[in-house]
N, C-alpha and C positions, 0 to 999 in steps of 0.2 A: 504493500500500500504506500502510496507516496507519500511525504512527509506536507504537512499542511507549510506554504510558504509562506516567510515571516515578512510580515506588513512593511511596506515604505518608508524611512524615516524623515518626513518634512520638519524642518528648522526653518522658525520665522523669526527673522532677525528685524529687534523693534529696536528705531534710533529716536533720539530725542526732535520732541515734536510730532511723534507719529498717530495718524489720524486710528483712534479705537476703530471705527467702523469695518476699516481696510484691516486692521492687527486681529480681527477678527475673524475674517472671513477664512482662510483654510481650515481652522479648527473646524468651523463650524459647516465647512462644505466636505470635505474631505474625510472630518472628523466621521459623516452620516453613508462613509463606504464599505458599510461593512468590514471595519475592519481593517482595510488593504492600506491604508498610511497609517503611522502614528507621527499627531504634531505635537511638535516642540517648542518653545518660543524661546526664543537668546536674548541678552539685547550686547554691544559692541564690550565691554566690560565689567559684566556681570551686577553693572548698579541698577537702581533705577533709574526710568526716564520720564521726561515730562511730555503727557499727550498734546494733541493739540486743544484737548478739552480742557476741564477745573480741574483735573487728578490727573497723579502719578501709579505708571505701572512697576510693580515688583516683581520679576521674573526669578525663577529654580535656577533659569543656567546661566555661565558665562559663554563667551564666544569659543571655548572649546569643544562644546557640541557641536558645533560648525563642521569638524570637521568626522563625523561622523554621520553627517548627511548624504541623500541617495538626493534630496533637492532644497534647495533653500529660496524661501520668499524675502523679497525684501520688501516690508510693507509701506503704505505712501504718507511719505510727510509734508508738513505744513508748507507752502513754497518759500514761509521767510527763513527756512532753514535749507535755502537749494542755495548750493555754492558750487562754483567750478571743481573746486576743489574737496577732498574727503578729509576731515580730524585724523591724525596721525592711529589712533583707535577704531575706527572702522577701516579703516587700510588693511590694518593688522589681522582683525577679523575673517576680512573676503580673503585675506591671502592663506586661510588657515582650509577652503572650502574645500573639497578635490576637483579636482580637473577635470573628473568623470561625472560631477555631481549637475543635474540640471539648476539653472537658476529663474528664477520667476519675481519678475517687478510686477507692484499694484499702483498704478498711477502714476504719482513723481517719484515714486520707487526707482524708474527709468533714469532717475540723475544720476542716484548713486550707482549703479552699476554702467551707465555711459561717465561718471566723473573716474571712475575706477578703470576706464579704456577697456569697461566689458565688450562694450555693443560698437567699435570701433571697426569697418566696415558690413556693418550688420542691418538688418531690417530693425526696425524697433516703432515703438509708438509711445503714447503718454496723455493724460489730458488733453482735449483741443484748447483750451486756454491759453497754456505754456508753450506751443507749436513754436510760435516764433523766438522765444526765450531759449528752448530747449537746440533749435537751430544754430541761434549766434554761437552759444554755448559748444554744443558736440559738433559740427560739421562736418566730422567724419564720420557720425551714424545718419545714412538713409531712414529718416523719416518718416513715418505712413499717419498723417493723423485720419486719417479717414474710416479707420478699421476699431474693432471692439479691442481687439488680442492681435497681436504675431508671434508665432512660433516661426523661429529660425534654427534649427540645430538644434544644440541643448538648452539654448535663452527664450524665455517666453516675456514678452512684455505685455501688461494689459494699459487701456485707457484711463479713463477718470473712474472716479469710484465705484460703484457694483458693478464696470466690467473686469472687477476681478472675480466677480463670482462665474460670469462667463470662463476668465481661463483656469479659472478648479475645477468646472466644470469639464471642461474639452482633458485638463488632464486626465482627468478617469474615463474620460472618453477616449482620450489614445491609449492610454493604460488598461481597461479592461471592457470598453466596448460602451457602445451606445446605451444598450438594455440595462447596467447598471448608474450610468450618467443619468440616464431617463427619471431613475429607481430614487436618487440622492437629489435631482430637481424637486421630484413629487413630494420626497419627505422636509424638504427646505420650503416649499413653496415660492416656487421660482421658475421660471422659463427655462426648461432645458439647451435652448437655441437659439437665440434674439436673431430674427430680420436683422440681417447689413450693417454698418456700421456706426461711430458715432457722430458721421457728418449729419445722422437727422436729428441730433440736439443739441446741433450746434444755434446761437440765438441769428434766427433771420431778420435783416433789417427792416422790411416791412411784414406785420404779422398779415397773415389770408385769412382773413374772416371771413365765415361761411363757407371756404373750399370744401370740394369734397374730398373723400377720403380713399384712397386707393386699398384699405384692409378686407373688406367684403371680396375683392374681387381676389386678392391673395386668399383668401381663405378657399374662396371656390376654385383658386387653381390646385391649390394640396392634395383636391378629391380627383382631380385628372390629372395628376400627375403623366398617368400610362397615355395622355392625347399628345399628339404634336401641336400643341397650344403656341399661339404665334401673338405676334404684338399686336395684331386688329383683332384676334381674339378675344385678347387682356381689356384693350379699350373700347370693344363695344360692349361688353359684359360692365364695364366701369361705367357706361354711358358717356364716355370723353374723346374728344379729335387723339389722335394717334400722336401727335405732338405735346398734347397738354397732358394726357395719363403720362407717357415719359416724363414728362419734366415732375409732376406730380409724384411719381413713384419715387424716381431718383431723390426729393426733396423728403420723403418719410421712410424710405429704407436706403438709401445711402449707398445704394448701385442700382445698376439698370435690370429693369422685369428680365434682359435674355441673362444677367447674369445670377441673379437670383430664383431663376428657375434650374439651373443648373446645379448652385448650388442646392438646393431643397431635393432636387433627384440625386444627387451625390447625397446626402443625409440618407434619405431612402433605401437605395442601393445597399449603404453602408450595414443597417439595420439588416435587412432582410439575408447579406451576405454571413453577417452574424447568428440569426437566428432561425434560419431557415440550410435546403439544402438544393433549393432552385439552383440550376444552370444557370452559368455567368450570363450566358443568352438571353434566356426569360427573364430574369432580373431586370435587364434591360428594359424588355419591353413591358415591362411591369413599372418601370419609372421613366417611360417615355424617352429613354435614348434609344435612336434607330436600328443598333446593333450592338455585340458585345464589343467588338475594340472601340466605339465610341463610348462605351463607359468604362472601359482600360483608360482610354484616354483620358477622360475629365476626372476618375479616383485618382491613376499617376500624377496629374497635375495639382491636384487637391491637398495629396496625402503620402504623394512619394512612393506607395507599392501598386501591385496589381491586383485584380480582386482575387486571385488563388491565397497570393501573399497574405492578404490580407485575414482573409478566412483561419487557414492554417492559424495565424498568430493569437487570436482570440477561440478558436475551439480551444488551442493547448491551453490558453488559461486558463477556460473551462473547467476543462480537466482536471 
């Protein structure tokens, strides 16, 4: 009988100023997977630190759990604590992590490991507020403010605040599959998957009063996924010109209906590759791509394997 495998070690490293809500969130997301992590919290010297709220937090470890981590958060602090530069004590800290270890920022979390030369020609992201402050600053990290999360490698950045619970999310969802992601949303109460990114809260300069809403028409696209749904489709089920549903979508989910369709049949796909034993074929045509290498193609591109790949990795955790 195989040996039950011992859970993940998450270390969330809280520095001074750091916002409770975010220092929160992996215990509390992570904490409801069954299991499969256990969190830790550090903060850079073993003291306490001052939140960005009325109170001080007092942490069990110092920064030599660090290096006993499989992945370490670094939670988001107050921006009047964003400096170019890192306190000689959190230096110390990050340089204690492994090499092997994933790391994951929540919000301005994104300084300290771009101020640390983490994310230095990397994808990253950070609150949209900070976009252009975070630019003068790092210019050698590639930027995306437009997305929830990026995963690059072993570095995951998320946006402003609860899109950190998107990428605790998506990590148990690379880590052990959709059907338990689903499982730790439903017990959080939370969205397993946000529509697009955070360019639709970003503040518009004139507000649209009384626009309509393009969610009615995405909800009814979810249920035909398996159609070849096209953009006159989308907007005459929206009742809108084909120009104003585009600009409409793109203004509340943060990419365009062909690429948010894409994505949502890549989620699909993913699931059913998971928990079913459909041919890569029908899968396809079960989530509306034409054929199976057109959904090799958009997983590869998504997710870096193929769907055999894919399957194989999550039955054996199964297992």
């Amino acid at each position: 009988m195989p040996r039950p495998q011992r859970p993940e070690r998450v270390v969330v490293l809280a520095l001074d100023g750091v916002y409770p809500f975010e220092l929160g969130m992996p215990s509390r997301i992570l904490g409801a997977a069954d299991g499969r992590y256990e969190v830790l919290t550090c903060t850079a010297d073993g003291r306490p630190v001052r939140t960005e709220a009325d109170f001080t937090v007092a942490v069990d470890h110092g920064p030599e759990i660090l290096a006993t981590a499989g992945t370490v958060v670094v939670a988001a602090v107050t921006p009047s604590r964003i400096t170019a530069g890192l306190p000689a004590e959190v230096t110390a800290a990050l340089a204690l992590v492994p090499p092997t270890a994933r790391l994951l920022s929540i919000c301005t979390g994104a300084f300290v490991l771009a101020a640390a030369g983490l994310l230095d020609g990397r994808r990253a992201t950070t609150h949209w507020q900070l976009t252009d402050v975070f630019r003068q600053m790092f210019p050698r990290v590639t930027l995306d403010p437009d997305v929830l999360f990026v995963h690059d490698g072993r570095i995951l950045t998320s946006a402003g605040a609860a899109s950190g619970v998107d990428v605790c999310l998506h990590l148990i969802r690379e880590d052990h599959g959709s059907e338990l992601a689903n499982a730790v949303a439903r017990r959080c109460v939370v969205p397993p998957f946000r529509d697009g990114g955070q360019a639709q809260y970003i503040e518009q300069p004139v507000p649209r009063t009384g626009a309509a809403s393009t969610a009615a028409t995405r909800a009814w696209a979810l249920e035909r996924l398996d159609e070849q749904l096209t953009l006159a489709d989308l907007a005459a089920h929206a009742g809108m010109s084909l120009r104003t549903f585009a600009r409409r979508f793109d203004d509340e989910v943060g990419l365009s209906p062909g690429r948010w369709l894409i994505q949502q049949r890549v989620t699909r796909a993913r699931h059913l590759l998971e928990s079913s034993d459909l041919p890569v074929d029908q899968i396809a045509g079960r989530v509306g791509f034409a054929t199976g290498a057109s959904l090799r193609r958009h997983l590869h591109a998504a997710i870096g394997v193929s769907p055999q790949a894919y399957r194989r990795t999550f039955r054996a955790a199964a297992r």
